[in-house]
MARMIZA-393061 format. One record per residue: residue in one letter; x, y, z of N, C-alpha, C in turn; residue number from 0. Coordinates in Angstrom, 2 decimals, decimal comma, always signed. Atoms other than C-alpha are relative to their C-alpha. Example, Ala and Ser with C-alpha at 12.3 -4.5 7.8 and 13.67 -1.06 7.14 Angstrom:
<mitis>
("A" (+0,89 -1,19 +0,00) (+12,30 -4,50 +7,80) (+0,90 +1,20 +0,00) 0)
("S" (-0,82 -1,19 -0,06) (+13,67 -1,06 +7,14) (-0,77 +1,09 +0,73) 1)
</mitis>
This chain:
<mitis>
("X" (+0,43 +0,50 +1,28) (-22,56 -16,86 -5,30) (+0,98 -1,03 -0,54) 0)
("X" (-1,42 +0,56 +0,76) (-19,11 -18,35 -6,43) (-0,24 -1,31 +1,03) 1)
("X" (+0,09 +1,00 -1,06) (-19,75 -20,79 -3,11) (-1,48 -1,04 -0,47) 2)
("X" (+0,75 +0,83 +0,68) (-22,98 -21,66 -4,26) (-0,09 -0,70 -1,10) 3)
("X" (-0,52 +0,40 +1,43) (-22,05 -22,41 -7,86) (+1,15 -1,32 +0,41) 4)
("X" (-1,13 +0,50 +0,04) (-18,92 -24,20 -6,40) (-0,69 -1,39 +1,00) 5)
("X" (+0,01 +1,17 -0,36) (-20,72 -26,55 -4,33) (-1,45 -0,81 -0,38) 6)
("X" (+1,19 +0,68 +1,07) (-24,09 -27,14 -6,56) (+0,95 -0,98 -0,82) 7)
("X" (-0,30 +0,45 +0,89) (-21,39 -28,70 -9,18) (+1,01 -1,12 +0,72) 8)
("X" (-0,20 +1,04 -1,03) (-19,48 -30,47 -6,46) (-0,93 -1,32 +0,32) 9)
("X" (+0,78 +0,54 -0,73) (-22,56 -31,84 -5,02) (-0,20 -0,98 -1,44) 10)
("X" (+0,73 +0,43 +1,30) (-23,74 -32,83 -8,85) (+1,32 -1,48 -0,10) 11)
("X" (-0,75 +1,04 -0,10) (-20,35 -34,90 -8,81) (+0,19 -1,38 +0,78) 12)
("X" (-0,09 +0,74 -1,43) (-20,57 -36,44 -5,55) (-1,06 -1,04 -0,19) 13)
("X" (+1,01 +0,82 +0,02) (-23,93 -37,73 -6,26) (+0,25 -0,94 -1,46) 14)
("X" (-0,16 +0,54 +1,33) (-22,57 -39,27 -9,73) (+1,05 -1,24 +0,50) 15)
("X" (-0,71 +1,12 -0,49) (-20,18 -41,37 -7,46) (+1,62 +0,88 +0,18) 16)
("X" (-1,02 -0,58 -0,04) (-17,36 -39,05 -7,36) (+0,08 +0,82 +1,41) 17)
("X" (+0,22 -0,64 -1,50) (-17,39 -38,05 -3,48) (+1,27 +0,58 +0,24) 18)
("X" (-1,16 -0,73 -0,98) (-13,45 -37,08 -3,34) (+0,13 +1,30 -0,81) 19)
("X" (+0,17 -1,01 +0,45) (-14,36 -34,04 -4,87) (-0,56 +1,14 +0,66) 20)
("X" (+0,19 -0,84 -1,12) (-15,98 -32,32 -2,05) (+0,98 +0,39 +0,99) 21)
("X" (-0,81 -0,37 -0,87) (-13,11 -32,50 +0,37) (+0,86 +1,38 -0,84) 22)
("X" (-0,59 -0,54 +0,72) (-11,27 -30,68 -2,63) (-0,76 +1,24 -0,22) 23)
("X" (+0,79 -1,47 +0,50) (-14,19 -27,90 -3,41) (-0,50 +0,32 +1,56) 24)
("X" (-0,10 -0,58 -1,17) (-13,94 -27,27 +0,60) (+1,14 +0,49 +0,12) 25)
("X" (-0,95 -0,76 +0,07) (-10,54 -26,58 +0,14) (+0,50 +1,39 -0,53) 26)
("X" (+0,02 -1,25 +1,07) (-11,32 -24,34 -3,01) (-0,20 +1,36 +1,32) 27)
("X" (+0,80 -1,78 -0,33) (-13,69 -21,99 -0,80) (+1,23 +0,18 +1,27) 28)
("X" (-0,64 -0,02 -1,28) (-11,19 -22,23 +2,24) (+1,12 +0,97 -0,58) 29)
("X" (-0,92 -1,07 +0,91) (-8,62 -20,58 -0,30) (-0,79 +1,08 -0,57) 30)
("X" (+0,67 -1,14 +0,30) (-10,78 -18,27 -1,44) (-0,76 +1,05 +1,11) 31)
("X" (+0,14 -0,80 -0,63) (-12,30 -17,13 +1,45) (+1,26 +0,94 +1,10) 32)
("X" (-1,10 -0,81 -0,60) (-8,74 -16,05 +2,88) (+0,89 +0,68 -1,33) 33)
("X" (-0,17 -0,68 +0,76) (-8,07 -14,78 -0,32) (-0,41 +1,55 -0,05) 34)
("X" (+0,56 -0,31 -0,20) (-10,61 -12,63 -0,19) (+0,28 +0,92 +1,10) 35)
("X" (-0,31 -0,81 -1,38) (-9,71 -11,39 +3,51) (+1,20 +0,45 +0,10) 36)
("X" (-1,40 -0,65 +0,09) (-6,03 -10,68 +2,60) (-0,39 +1,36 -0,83) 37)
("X" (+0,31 -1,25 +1,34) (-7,39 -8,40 -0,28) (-0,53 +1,32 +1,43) 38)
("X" (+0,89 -0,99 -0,54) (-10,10 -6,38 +2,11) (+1,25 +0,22 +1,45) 39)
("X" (-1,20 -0,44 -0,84) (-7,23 -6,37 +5,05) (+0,48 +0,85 -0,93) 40)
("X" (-0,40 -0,94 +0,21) (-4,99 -4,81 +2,72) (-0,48 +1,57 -0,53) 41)
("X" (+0,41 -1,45 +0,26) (-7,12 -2,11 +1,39) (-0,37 +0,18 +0,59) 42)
("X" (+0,55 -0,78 -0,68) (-7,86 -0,86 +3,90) (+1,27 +0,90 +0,70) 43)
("X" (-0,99 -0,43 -0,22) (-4,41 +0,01 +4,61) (+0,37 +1,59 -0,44) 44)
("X" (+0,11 -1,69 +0,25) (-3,63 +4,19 +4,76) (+1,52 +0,38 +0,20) 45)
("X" (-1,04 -1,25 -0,19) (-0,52 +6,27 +4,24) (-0,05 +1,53 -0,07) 46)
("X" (+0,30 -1,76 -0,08) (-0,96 +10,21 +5,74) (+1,08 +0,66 -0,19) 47)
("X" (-1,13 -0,25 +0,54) (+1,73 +12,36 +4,52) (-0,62 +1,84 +0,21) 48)
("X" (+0,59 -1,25 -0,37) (+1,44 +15,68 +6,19) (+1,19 +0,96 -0,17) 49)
("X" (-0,81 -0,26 +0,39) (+3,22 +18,40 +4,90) (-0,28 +1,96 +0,92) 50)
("X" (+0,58 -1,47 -1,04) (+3,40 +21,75 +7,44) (+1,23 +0,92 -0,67) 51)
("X" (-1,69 -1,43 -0,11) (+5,61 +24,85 +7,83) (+1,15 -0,66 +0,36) 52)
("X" (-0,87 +0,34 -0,88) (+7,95 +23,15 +10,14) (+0,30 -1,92 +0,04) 53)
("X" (-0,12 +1,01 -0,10) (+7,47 +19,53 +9,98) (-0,90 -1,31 -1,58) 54)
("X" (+0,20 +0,77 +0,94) (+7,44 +16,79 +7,25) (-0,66 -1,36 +1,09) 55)
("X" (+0,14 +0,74 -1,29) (+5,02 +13,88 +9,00) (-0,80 -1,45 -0,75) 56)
("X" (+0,57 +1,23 +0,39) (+4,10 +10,15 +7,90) (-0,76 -1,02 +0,41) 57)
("X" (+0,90 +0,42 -1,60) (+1,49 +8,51 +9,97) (-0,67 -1,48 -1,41) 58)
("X" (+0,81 +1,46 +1,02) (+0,45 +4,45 +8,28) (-0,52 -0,53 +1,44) 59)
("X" (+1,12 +0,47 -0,92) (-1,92 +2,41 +9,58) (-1,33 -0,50 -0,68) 60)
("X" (+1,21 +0,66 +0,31) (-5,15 +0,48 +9,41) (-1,11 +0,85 +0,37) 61)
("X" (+0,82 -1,10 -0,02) (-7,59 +2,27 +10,93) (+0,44 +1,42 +1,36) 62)
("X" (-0,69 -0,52 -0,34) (-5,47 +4,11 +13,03) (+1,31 +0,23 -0,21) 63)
("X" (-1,19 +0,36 +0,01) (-1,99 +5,28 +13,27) (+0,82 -1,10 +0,45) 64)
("X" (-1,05 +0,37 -0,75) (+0,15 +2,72 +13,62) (+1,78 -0,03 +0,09) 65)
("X" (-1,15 -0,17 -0,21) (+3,49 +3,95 +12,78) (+0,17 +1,58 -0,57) 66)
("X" (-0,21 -1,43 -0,29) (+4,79 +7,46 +13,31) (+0,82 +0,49 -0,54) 67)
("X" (-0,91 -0,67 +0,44) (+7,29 +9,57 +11,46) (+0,00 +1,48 -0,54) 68)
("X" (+0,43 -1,08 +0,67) (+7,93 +12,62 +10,96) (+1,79 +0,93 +0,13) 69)
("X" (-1,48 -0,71 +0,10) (+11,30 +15,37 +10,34) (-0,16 +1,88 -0,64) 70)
("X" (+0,01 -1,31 +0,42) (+11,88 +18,80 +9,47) (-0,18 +0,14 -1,59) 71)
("X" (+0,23 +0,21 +1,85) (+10,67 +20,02 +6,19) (+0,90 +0,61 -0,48) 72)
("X" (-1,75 -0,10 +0,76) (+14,54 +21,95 +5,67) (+0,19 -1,27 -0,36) 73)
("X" (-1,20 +1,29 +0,00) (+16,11 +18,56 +5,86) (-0,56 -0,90 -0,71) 74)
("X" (+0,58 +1,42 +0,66) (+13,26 +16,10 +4,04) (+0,42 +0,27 -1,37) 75)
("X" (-0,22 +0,09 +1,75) (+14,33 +14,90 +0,47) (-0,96 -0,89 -0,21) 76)
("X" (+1,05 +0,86 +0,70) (+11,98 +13,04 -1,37) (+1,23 -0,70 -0,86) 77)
("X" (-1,15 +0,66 +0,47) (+13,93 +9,93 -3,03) (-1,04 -0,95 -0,93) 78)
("X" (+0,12 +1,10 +1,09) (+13,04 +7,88 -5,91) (+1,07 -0,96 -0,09) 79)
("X" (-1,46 +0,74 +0,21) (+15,32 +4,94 -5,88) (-0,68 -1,41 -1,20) 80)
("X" (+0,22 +0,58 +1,19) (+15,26 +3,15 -9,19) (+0,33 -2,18 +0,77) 81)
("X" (-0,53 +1,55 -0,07) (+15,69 -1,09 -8,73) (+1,08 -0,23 -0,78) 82)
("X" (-1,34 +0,61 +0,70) (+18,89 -2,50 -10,05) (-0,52 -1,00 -1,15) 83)
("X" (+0,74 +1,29 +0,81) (+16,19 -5,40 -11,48) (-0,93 +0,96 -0,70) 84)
("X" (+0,62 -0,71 +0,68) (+14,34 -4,42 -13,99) (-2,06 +0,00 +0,10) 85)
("X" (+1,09 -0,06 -0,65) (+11,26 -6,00 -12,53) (-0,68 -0,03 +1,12) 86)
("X" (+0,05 -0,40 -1,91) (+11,20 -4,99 -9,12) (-0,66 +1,72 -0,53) 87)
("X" (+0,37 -1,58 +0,09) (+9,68 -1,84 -8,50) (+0,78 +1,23 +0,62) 88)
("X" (-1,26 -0,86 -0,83) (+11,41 +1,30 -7,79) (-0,90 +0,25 +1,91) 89)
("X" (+0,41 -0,40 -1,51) (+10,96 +2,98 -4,01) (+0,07 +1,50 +0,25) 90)
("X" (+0,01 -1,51 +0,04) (+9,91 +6,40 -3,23) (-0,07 +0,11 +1,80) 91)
("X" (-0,28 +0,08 -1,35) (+11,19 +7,45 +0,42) (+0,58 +0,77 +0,61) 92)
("X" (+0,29 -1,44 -0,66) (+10,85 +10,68 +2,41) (+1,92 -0,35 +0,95) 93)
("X" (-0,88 -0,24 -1,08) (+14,89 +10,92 +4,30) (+0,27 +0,88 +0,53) 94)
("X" (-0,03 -0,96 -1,55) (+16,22 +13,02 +7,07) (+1,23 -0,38 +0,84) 95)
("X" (-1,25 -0,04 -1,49) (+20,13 +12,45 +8,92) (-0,38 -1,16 -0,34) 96)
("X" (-0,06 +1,37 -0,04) (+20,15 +8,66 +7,31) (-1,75 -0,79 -0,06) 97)
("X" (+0,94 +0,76 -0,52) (+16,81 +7,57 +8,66) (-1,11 +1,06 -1,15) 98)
("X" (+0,89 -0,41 +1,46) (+14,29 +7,42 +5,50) (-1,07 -0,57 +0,79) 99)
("X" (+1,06 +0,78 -0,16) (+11,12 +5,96 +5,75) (-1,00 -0,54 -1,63) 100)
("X" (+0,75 +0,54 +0,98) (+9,02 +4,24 +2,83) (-1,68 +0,21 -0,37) 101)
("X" (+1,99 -0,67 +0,19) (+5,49 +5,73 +1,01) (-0,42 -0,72 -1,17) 102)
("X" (+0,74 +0,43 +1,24) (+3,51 +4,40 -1,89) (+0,73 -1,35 -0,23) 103)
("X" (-0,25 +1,28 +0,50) (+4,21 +0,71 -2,09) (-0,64 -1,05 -0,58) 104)
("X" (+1,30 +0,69 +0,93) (+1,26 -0,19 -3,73) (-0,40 +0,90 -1,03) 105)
("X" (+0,31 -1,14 +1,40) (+1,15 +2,65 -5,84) (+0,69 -0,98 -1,27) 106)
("X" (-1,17 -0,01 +1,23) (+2,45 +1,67 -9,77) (+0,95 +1,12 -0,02) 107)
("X" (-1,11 -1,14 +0,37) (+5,51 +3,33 -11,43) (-0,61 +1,69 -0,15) 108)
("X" (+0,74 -1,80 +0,61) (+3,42 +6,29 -13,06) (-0,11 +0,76 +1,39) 109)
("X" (+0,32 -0,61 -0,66) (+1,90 +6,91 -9,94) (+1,02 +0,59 +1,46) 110)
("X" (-0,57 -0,31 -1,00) (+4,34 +6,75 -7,44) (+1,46 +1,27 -0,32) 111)
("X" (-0,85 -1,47 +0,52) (+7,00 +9,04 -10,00) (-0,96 +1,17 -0,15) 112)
("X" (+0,98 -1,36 +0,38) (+3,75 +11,59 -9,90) (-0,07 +0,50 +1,13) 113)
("X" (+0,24 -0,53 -1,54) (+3,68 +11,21 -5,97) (+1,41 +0,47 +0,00) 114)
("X" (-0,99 -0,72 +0,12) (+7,23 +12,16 -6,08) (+0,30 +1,16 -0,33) 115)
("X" (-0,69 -1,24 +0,68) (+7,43 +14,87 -7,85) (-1,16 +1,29 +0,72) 116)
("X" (+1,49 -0,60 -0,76) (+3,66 +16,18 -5,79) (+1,03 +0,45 +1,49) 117)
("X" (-0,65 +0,10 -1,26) (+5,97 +15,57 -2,55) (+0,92 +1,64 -0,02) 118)
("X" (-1,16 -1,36 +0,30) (+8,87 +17,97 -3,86) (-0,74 +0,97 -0,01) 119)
("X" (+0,77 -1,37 +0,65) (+6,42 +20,56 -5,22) (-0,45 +0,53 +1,34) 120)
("X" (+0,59 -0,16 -1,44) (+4,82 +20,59 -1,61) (+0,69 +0,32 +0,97) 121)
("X" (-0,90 -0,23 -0,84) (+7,46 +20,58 +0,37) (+1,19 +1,53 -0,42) 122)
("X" (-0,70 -1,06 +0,49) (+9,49 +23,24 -1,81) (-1,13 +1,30 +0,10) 123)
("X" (+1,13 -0,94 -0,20) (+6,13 +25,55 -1,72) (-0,12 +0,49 +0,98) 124)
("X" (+0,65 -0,06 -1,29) (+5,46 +25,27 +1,63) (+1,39 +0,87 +0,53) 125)
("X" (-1,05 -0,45 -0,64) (+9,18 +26,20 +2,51) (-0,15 +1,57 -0,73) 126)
("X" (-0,07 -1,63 +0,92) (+8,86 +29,55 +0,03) (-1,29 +0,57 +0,71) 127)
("X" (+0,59 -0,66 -1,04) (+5,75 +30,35 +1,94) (+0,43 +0,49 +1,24) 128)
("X" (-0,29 -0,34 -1,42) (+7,22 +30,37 +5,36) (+0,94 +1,01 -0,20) 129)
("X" (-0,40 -0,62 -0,06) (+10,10 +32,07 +3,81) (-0,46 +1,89 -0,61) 130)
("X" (+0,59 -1,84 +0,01) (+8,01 +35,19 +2,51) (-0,65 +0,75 +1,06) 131)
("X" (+1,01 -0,42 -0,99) (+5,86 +35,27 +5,51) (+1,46 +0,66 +1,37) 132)
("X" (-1,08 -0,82 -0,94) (+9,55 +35,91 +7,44) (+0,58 +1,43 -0,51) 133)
</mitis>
């Protein structure tokens, strides 16, 4: 619709004597249609965040896994790390013996200090289960 609109009023120009206006409203849709395809690429983007007896496990990816992580759920901390800048966003990030890994980076603040604190609750639960069931 936005294409049709964009080159009905083009065209309306062109025919008025103004022809370098088309190369320019081919450029428009050329930016817009990779606009467009960056957006639907990224959402489609998935972070799994699996939380067991024994193992803390992070699986991202498009429509599969494509990157793997995972650590003991003794040893995982959940980390909120605030920015030094005030408009940077903070970083919420599962570590383990140095080696962290990075979750919710498209989340906002609210949400990603709500996934934080969901993470802990889960991971502290899950460990008080295993330890009553011993």
């Amino acid at each position: 619709m936005v294409a049709l609109c964009l080159l009905g009023i083009s065209m309306a120009f062109a025919l008025h004597g103004l022809w370098p206006v088309l190369p320019f409203a081919g450029l428009e849709l050329i930016a817009l249609g990779a606009a467009f395809y960056l957006c639907f690429v990224r959402s489609q983007w998935r972070e799994i965040v699996s939380i067991d007896a024994d193992i803390v496990r992070v699986e991202k990816g498009r429509r599969q896994a494509e990157e793997h992580w995972e650590c003991p759920s003794v040893w995982a901390r959940v980390q909120l790390e605030k920015s030094p800048l005030a408009w940077y966003p903070s970083r919420l990030m599962i570590a383990y013996q140095g080696r962290r890994v990075e979750i919710g980076g498209f989340l906002n603040e609210n949400e990603r200090a709500a996934l934080a604190d969901a993470l802990r609750r889960g991971i502290r639960d899950r460990l008080a289960a295993v330890r009553r069931q011993q």
